[in-house]
Backbone as numpy.savetxt, mean C-alpha at the origin, in Angstrom:
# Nx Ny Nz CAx CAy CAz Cx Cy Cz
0.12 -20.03 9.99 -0.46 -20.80 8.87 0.40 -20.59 7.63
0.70 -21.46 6.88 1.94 -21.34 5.88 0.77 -20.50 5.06
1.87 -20.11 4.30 1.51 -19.68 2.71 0.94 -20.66 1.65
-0.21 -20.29 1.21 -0.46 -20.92 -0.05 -1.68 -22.25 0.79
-1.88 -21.89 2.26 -3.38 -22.89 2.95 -4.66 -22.47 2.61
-4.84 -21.07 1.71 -5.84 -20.39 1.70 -6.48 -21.19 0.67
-7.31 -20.91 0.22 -7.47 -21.27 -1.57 -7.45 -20.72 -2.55
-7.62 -20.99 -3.43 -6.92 -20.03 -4.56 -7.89 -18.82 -5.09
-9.20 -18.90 -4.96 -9.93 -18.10 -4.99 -10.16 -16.85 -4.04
-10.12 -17.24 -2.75 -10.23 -16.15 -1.19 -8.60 -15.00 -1.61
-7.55 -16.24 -2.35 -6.16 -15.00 -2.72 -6.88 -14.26 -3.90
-7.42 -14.73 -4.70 -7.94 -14.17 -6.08 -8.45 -12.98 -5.66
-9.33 -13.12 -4.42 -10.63 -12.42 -3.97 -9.67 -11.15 -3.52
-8.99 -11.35 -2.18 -8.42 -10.65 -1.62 -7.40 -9.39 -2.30
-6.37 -10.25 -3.42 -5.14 -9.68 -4.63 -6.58 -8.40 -5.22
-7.69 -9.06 -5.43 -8.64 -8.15 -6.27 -9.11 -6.90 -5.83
-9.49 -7.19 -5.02 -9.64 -5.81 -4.06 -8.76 -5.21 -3.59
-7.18 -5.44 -3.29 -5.69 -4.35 -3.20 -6.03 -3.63 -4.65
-5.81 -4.63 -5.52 -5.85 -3.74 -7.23 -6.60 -2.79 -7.61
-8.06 -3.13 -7.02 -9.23 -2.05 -7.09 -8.95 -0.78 -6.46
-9.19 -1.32 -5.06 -9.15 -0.11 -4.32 -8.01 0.58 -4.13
-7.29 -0.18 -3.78 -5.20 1.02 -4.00 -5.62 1.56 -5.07
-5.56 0.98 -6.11 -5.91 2.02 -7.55 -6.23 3.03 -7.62
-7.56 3.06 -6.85 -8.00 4.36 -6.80 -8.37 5.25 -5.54
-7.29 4.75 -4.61 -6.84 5.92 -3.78 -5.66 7.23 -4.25
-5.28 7.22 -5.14 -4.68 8.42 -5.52 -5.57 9.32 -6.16
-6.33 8.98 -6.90 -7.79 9.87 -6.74 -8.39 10.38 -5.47
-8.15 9.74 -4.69 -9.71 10.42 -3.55 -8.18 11.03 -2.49
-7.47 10.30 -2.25 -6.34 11.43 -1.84 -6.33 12.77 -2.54
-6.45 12.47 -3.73 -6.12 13.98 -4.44 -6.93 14.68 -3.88
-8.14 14.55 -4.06 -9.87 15.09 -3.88 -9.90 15.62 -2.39
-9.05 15.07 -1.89 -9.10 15.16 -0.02 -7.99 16.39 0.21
-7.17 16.21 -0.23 -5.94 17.36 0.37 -6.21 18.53 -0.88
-6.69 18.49 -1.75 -6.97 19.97 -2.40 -7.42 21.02 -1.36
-8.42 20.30 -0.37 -9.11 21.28 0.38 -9.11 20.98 1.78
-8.04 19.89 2.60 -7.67 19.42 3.34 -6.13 19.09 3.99
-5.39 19.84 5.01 -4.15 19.27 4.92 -3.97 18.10 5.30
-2.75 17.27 4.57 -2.65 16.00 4.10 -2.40 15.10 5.26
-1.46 15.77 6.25 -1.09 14.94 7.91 -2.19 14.52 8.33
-3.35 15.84 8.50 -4.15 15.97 9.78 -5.33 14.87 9.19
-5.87 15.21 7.70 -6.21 14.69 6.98 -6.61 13.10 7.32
-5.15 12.39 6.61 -4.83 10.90 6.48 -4.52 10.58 8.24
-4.22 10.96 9.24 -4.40 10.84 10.28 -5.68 10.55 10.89
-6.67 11.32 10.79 -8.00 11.38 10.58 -8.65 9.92 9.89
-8.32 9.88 8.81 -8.64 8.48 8.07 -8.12 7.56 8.87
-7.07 7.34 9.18 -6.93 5.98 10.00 -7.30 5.60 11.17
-7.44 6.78 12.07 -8.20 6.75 13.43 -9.23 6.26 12.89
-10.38 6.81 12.17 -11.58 6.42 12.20 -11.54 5.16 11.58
-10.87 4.88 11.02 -11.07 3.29 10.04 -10.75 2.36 11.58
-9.65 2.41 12.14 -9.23 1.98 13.21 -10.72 1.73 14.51
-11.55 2.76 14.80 -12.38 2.92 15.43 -13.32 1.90 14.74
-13.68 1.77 13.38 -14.90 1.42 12.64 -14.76 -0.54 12.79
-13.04 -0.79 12.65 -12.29 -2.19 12.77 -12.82 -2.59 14.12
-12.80 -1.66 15.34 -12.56 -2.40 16.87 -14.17 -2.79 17.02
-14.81 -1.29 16.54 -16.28 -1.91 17.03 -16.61 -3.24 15.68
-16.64 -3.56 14.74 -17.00 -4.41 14.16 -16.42 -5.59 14.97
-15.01 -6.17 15.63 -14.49 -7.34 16.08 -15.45 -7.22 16.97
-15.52 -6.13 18.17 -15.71 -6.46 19.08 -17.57 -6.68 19.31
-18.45 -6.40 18.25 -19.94 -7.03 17.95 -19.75 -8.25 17.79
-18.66 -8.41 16.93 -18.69 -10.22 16.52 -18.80 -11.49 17.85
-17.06 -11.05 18.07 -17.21 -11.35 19.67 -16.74 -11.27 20.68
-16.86 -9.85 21.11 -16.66 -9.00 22.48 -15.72 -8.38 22.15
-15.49 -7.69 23.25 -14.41 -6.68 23.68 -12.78 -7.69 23.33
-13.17 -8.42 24.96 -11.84 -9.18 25.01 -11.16 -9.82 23.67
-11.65 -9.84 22.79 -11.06 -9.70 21.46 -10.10 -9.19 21.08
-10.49 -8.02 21.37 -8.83 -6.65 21.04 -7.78 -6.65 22.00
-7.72 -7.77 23.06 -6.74 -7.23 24.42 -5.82 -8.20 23.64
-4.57 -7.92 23.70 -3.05 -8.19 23.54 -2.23 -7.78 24.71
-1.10 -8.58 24.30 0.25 -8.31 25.45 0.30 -6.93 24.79
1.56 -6.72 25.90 2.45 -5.38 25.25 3.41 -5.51 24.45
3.96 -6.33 24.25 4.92 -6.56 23.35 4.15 -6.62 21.70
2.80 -7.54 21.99 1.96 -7.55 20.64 1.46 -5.90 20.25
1.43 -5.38 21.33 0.87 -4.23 20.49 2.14 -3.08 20.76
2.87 -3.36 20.80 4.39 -2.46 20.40 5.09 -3.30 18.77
4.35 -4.10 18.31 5.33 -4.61 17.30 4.16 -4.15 16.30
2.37 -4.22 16.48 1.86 -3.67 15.54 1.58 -1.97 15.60
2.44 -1.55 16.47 2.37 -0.08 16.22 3.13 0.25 15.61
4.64 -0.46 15.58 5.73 -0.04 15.18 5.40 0.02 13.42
4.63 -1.95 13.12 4.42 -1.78 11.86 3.42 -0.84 11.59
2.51 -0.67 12.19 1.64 0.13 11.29 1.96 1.97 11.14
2.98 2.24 12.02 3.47 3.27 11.74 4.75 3.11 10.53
5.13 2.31 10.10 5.86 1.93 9.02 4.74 1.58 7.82
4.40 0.64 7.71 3.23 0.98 6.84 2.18 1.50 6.43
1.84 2.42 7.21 0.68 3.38 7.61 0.88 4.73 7.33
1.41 5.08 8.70 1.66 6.34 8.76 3.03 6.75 7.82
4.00 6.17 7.54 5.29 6.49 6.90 4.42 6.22 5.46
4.82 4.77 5.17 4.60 3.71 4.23 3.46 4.65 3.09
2.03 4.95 3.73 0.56 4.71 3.37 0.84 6.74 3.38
0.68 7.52 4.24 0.30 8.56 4.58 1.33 9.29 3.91
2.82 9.37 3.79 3.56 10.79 3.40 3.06 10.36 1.99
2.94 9.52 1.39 2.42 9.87 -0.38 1.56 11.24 -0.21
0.70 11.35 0.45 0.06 12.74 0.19 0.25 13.78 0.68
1.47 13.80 1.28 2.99 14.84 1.70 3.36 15.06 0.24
4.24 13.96 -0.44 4.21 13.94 -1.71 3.58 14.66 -2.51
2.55 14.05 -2.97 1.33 15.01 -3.83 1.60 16.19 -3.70
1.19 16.61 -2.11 1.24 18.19 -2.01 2.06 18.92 -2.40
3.36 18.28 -2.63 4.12 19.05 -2.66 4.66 19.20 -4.47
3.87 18.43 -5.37 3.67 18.72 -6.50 3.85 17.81 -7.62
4.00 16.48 -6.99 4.54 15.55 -7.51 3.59 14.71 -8.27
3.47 14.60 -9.92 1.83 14.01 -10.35 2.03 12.66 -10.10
0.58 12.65 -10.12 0.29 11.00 -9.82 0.82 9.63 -10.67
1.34 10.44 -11.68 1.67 9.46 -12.37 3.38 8.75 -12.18
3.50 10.22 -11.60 5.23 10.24 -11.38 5.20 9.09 -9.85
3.93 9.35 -9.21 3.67 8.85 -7.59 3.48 7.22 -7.86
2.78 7.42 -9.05 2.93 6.01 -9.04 3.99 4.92 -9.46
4.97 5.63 -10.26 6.30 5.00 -10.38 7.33 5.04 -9.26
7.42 6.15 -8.25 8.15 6.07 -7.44 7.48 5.01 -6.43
6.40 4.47 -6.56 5.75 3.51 -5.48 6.09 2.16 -6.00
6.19 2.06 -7.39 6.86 1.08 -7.65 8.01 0.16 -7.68
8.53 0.99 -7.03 9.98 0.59 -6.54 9.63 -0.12 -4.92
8.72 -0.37 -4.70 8.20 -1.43 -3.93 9.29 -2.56 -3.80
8.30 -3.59 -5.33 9.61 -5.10 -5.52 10.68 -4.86 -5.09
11.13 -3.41 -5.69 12.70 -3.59 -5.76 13.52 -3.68 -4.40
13.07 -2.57 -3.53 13.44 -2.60 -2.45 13.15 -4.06 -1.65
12.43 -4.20 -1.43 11.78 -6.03 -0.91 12.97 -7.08 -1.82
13.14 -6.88 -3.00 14.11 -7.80 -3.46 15.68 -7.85 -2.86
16.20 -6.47 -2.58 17.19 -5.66 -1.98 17.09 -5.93 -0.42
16.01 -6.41 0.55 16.15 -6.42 1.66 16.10 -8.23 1.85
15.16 -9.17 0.85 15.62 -10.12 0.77 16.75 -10.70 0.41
17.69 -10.04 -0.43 19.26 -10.82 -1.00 19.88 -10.48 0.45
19.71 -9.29 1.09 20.87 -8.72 2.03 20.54 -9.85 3.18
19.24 -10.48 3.75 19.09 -10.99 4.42 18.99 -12.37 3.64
19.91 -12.85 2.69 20.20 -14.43 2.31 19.23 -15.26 1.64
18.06 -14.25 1.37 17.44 -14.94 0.35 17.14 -14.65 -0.76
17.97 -14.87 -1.86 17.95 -14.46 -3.10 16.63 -14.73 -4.09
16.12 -13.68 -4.79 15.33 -13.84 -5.69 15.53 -14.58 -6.83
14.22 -15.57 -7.09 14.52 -16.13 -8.50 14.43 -15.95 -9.82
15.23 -15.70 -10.53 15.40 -14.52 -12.01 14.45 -14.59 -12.33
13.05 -15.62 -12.40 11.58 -15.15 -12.86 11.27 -13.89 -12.80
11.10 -13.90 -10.99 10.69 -12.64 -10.04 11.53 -11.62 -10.52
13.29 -11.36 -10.87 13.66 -10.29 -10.98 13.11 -9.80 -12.29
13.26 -10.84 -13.35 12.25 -10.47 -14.47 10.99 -9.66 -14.51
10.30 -10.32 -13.76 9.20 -9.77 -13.69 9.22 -8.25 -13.22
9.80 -8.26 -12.12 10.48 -6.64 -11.49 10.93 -5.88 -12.74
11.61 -6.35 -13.47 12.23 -5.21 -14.54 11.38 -4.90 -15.11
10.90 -6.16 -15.64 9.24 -5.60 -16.84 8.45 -5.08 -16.53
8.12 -5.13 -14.97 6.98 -4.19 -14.75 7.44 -2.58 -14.47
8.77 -2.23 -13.88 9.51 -0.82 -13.96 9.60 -0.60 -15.55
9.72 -1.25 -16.42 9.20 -0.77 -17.61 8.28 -0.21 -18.49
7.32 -1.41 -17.69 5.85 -0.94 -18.03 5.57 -0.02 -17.35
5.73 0.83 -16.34 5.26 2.07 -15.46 5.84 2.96 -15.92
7.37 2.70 -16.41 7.56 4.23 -17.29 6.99 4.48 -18.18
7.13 3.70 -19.08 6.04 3.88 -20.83 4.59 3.90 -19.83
4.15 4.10 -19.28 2.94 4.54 -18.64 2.91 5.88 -17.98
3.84 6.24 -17.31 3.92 7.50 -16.44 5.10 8.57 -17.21
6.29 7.72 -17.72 6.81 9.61 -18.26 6.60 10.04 -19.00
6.65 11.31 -18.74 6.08 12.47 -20.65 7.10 11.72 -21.66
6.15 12.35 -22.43 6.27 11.77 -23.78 6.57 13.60 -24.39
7.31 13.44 -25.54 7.57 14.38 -26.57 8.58 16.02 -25.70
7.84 16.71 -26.01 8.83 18.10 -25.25 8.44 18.15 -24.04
7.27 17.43 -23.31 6.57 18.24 -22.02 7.62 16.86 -20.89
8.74 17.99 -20.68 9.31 17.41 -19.53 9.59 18.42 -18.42
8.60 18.29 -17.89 8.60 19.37 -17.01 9.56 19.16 -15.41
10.15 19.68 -14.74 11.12 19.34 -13.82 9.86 18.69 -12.55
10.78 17.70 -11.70 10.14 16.89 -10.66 10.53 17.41 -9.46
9.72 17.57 -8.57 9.37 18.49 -7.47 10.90 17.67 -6.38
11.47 17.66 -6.17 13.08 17.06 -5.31 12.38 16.49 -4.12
11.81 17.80 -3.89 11.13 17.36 -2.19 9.96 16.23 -2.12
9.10 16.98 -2.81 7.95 15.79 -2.92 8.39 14.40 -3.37
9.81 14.03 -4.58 10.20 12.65 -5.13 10.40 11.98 -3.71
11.36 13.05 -2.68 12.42 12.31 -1.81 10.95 11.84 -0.50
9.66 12.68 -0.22 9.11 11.91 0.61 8.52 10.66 0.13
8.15 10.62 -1.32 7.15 9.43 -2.09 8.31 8.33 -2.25
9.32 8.71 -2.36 10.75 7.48 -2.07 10.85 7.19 -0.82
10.52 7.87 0.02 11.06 6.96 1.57 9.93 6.49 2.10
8.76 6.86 1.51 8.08 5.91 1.77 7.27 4.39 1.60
8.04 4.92 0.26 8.29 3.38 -0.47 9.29 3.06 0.18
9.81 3.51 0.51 11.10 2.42 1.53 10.80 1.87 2.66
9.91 2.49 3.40 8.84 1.89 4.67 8.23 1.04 4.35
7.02 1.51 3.58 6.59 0.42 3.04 7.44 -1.55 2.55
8.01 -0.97 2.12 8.69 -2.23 1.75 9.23 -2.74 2.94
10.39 -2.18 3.82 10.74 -2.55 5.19 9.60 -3.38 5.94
8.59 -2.50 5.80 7.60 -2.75 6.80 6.65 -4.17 6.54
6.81 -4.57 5.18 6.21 -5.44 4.51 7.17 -7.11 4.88
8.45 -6.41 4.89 9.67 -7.73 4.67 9.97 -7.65 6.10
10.00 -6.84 6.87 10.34 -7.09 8.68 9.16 -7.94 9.25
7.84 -7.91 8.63 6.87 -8.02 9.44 7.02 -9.25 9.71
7.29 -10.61 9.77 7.77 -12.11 10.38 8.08 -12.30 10.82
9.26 -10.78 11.25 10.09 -11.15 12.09 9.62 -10.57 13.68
8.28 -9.65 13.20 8.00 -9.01 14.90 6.86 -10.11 15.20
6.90 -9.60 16.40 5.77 -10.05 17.62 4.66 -9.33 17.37
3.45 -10.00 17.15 2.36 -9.46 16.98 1.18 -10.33 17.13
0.05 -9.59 17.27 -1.14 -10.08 17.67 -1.55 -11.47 16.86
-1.84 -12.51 17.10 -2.07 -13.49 16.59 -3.67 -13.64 15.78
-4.55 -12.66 15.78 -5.74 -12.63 15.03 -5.23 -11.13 13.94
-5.36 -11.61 12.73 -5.20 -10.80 11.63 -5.77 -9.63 11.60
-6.86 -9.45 12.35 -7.92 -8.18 11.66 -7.28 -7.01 13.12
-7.21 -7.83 14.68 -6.92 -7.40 15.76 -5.38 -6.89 15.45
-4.97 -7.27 14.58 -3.33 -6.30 14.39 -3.97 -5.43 13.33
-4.62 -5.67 12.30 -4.41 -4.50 11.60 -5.31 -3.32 12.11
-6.13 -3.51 13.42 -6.60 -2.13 13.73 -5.57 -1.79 14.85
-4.56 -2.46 15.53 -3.78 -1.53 16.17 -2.57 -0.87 15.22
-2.79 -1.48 13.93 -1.71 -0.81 13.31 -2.27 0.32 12.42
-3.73 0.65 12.24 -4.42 1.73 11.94 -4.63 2.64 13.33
-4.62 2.16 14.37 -4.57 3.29 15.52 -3.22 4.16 15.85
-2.19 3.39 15.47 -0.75 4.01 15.76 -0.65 4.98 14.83
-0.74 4.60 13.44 -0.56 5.33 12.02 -1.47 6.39 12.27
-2.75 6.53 12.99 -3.67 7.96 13.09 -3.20 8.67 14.18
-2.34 8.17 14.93 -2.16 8.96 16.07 -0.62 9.16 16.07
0.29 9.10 14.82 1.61 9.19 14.40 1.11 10.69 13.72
0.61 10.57 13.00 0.27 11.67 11.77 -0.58 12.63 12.48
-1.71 12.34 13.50 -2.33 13.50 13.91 -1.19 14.36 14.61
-0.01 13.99 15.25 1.08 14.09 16.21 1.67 14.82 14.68
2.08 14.27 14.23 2.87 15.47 13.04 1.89 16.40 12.87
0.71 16.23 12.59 -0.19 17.08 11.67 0.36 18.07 12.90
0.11 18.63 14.03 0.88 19.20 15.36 1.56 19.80 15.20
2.47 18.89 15.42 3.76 19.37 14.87 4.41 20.22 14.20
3.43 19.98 13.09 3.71 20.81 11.83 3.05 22.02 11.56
1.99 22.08 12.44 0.84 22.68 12.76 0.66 23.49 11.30
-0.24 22.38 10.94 -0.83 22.73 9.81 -2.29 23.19 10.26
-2.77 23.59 9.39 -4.25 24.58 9.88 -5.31 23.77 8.89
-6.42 23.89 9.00 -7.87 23.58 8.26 -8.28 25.23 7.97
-8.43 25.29 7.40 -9.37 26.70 6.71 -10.40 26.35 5.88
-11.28 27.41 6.08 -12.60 27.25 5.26 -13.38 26.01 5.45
-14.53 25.98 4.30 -15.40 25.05 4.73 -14.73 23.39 3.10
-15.09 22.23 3.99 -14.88 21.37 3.16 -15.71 21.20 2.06
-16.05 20.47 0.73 -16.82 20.45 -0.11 -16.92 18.83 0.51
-18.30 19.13 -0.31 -18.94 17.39 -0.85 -18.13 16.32 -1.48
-17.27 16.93 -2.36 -16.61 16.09 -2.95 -15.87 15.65 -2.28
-14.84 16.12 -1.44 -13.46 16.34 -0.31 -14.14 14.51 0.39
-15.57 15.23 0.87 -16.13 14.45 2.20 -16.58 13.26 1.61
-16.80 12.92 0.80 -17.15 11.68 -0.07 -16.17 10.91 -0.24
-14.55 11.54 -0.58 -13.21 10.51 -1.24 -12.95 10.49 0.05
-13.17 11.74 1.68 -12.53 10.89 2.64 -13.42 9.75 3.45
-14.93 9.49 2.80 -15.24 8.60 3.59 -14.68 7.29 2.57
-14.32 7.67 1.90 -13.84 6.14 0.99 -13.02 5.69 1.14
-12.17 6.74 1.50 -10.79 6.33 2.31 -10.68 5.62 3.31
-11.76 5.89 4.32 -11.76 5.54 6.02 -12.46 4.20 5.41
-13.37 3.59 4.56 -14.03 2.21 4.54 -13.66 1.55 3.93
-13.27 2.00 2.29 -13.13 1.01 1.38 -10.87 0.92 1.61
-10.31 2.23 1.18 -8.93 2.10 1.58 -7.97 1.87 2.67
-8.60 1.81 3.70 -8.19 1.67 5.15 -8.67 0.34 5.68
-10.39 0.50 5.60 -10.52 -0.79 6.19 -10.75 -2.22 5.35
-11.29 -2.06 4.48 -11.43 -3.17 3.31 -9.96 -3.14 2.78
-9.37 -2.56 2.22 -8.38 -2.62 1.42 -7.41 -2.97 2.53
-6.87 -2.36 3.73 -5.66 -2.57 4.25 -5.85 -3.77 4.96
-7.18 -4.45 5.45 -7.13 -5.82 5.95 -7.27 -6.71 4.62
-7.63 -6.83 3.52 -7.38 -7.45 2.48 -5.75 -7.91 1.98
-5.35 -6.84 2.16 -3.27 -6.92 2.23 -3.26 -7.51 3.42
-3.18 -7.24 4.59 -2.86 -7.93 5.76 -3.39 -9.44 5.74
-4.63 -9.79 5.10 -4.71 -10.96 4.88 -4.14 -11.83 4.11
-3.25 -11.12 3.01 -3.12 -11.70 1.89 -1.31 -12.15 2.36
-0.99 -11.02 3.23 0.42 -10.89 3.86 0.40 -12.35 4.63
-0.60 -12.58 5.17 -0.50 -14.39 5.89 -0.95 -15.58 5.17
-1.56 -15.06 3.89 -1.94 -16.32 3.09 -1.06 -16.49 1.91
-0.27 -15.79 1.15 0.24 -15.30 -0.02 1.81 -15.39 0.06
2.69 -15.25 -0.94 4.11 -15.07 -1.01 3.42 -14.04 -1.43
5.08 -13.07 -0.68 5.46 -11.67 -0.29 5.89 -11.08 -1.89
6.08 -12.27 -3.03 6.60 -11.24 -4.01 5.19 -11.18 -4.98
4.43 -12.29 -4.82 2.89 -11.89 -5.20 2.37 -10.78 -4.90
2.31 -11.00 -3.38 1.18 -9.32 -3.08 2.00 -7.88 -3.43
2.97 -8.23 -3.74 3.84 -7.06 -3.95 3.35 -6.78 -5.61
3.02 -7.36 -6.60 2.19 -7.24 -7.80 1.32 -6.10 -7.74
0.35 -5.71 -6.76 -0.10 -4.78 -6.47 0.29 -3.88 -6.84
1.93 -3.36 -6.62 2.70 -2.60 -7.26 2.71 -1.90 -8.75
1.80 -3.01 -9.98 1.72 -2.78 -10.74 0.76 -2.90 -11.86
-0.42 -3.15 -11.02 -1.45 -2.95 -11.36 -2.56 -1.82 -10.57
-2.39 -1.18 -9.69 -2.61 -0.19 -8.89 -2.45 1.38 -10.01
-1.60 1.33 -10.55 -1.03 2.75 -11.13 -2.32 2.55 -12.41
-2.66 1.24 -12.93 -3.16 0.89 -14.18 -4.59 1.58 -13.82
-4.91 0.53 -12.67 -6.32 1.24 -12.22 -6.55 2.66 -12.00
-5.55 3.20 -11.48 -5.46 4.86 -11.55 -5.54 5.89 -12.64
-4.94 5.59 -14.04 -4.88 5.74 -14.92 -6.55 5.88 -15.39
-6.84 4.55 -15.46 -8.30 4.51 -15.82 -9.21 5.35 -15.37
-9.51 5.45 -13.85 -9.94 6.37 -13.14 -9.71 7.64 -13.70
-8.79 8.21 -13.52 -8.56 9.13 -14.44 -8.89 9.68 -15.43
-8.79 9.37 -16.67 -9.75 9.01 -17.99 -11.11 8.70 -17.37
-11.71 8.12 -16.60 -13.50 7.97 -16.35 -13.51 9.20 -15.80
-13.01 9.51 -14.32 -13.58 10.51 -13.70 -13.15 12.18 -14.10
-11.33 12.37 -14.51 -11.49 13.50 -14.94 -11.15 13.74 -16.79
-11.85 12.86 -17.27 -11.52 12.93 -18.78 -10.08 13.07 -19.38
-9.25 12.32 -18.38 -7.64 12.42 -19.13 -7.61 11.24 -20.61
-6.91 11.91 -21.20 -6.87 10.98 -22.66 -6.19 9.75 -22.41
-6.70 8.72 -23.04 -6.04 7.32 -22.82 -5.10 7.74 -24.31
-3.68 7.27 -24.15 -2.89 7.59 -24.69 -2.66 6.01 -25.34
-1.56 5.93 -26.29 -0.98 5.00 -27.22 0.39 4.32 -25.83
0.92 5.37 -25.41 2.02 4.88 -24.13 0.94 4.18 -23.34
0.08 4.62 -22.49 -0.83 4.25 -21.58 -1.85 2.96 -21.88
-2.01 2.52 -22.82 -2.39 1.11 -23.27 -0.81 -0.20 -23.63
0.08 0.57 -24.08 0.90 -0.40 -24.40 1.74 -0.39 -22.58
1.95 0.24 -22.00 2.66 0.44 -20.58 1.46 -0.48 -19.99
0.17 -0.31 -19.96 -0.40 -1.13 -19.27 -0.30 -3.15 -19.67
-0.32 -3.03 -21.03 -0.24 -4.05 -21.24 1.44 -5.06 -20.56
1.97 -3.93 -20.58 3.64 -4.45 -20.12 3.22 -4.63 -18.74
2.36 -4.33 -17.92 2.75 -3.98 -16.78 1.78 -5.44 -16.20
0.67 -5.09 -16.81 0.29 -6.73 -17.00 1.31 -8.24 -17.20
1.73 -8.19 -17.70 2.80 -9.17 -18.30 3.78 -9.14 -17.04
3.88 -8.32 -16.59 4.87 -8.58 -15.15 4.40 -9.25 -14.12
3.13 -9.47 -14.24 2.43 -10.33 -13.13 2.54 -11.25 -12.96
1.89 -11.31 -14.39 2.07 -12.96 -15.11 3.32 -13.59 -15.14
4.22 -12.97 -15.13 6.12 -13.46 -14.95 5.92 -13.71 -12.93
5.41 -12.76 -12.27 5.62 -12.92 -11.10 5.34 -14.15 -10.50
4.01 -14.49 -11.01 2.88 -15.40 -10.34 3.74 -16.83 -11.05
3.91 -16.89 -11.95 4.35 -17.88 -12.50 5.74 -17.88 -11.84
6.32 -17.27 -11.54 7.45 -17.94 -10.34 7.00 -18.23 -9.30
6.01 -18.43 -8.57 5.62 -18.54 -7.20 5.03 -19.76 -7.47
4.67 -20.05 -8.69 3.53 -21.39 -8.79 4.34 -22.43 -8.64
6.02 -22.42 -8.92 7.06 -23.34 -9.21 7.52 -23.87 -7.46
8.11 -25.08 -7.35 8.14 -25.53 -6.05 9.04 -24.25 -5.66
8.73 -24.43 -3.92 9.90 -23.26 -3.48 11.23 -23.85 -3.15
12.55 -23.10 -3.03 13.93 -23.11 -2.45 13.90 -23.24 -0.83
13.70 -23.97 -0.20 14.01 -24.17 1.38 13.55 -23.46 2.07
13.71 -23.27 3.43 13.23 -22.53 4.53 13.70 -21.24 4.44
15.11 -20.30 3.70 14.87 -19.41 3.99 13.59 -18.50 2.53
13.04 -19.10 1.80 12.31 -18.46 0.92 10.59 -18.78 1.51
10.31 -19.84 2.18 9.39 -20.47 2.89 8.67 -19.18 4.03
9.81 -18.58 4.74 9.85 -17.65 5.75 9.31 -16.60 5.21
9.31 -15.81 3.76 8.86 -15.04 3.12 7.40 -15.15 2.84
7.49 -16.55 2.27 6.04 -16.46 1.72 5.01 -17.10 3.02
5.67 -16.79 4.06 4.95 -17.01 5.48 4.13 -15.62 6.33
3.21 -15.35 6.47 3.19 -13.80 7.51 2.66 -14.67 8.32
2.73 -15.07 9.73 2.11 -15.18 10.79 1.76 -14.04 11.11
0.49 -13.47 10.88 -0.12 -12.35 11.02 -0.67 -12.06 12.11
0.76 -12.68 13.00 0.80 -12.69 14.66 1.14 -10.92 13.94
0.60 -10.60 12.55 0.28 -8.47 12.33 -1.04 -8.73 10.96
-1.11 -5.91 7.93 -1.33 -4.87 7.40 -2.71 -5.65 6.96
């Protein structure tokens, strides 16, 4: 189904709920690995979101719902271990390893960029709107996220270099996805691509053999059931929907209104000060949207830009 058959409201609907809820998963991540390790953790979250996806299709209607070739479900494992487990899950590798959220959320922003970088290399050049918009919004996230005045405190190497490559998955995983073989019902790929991603990470969590100690709190168990319903399953089939109804440099906007919502959160839930940077960065970061969207509204450049703003969500 091309891009842009949906209507403009169901994208409204869909774009709204990535912004919400991404937003404020770096909160309930936080809340989760304070007292949880982060592999076994976010592994955990996607199995069960994955489990919660199959039985809902399969009440609707039946089992035979979820059966795919093999080839369909080798192309949504592959993605959803690229967007999932790589993409979605080492951010709170990241974290752990000391990296603030604010810093997490600029290195995630390099989203566009990479997606812009994998579209020129593969012949389809961005239109200076869109790169516009890309700059202004890496603008607006710094005047949002770096210290301000003497407090420059050094950035964790390790933790930058996992929250960077997984923005690099992510993005891969976002701009390859057209080109794989995948399940032809939207919701039936994105729970095999939440089953691969829980059973990638429980396999590291292994691996790595990280341990659980002690007992979890209330709080812990609350951000991870929010994780498994509202960030996994509402939120990651909302993107996957939006990935077959939407151009690819739209839903990529997310990018920069996600950190905004976090921010806020922040300030509501643990009383961080809304700052003079942090209203004017948001307002910039806003304004990048508005540059984005307004290139997408303009006719498109031929079939190879067509192909982009296409997901046959024969898969996130």
């Amino acid at each position: 189904m091309p891009a842009g058959s949906a209507g403009r409201g169901a994208v409204a609907l869909a774009l709204s709920l990535v912004y919400l809820i991404w937003g404020s998963i770096y909160l309930a991540i936080r809340l989760v690995i304070e007292e949880v390790p982060p592999l076994g953790s976010m592994g955990a979250r996607f199995l069960l979101a994955a489990l919660l996806m199959a039985v809902f299709l399969a009440v609707r209607r039946g089992w035979r719902r979820l059966l795919v070739t093999r080839r369909e479900a080798g192309g949504a494992a592959f993605l959803g271990v690229l967007l999932l487990a790589c993409g979605n899950g080492l951010t709170s590798v990241g974290q752990l390893h000391g990296v603030p959220s604010g810093v997490t959320a600029l290195l995630v922003a390099m989203v566009p960029v990479w997606i812009c970088i994998y579209r020129a290399v593969s012949g389809d050049r961005p239109r200076a709107l869109e790169l516009a918009g890309v700059g202004v919004g890496l603008i607006g996230l710094a005047v949002l996220v770096l210290p301000t005045g003497g407090d420059r405190s050094s950035l964790p190497l390790v933790g930058a270099a996992v929250i960077v490559l997984s923005s690099l998955s992510w993005s891969f995983g976002s701009w390859i996805k057209p080109r794989l073989w995948l399940p032809q019902d939207v919701y039936v790929g994105a729970t095999y691509q939440l089953l691969a991603a829980g059973a990638a990470m429980m396999l590291a969590s292994v691996v790595t053999r990280e341990r659980f100690g002690g007992e979890i709190g209330l709080r812990a168990w609350g951000a991870f059931g929010y994780l498994v319903i509202f960030g996994s399953v509402v939120g990651f089939t909302a993107y996957a929907w939006l990935l077959h109804h939407a151009p690819l440099s739209l839903v990529a906007t997310h990018t920069y209104v996600n950190p905004v919502v976090a921010v806020a959160l922040g300030s509501v839930v643990l009383s961080e000060p809304v700052t003079p940077a942090l209203v004017v960065g948001g307002v910039v970061v806003l304004m990048s949207v508005v540059l984005v969207v307004s290139a997408q509204a303009g006719p498109r450049r031929g079939r190879a830009a067509d192909r982009m703003g296409e997901a046959s969500m024969v898969r996130d």
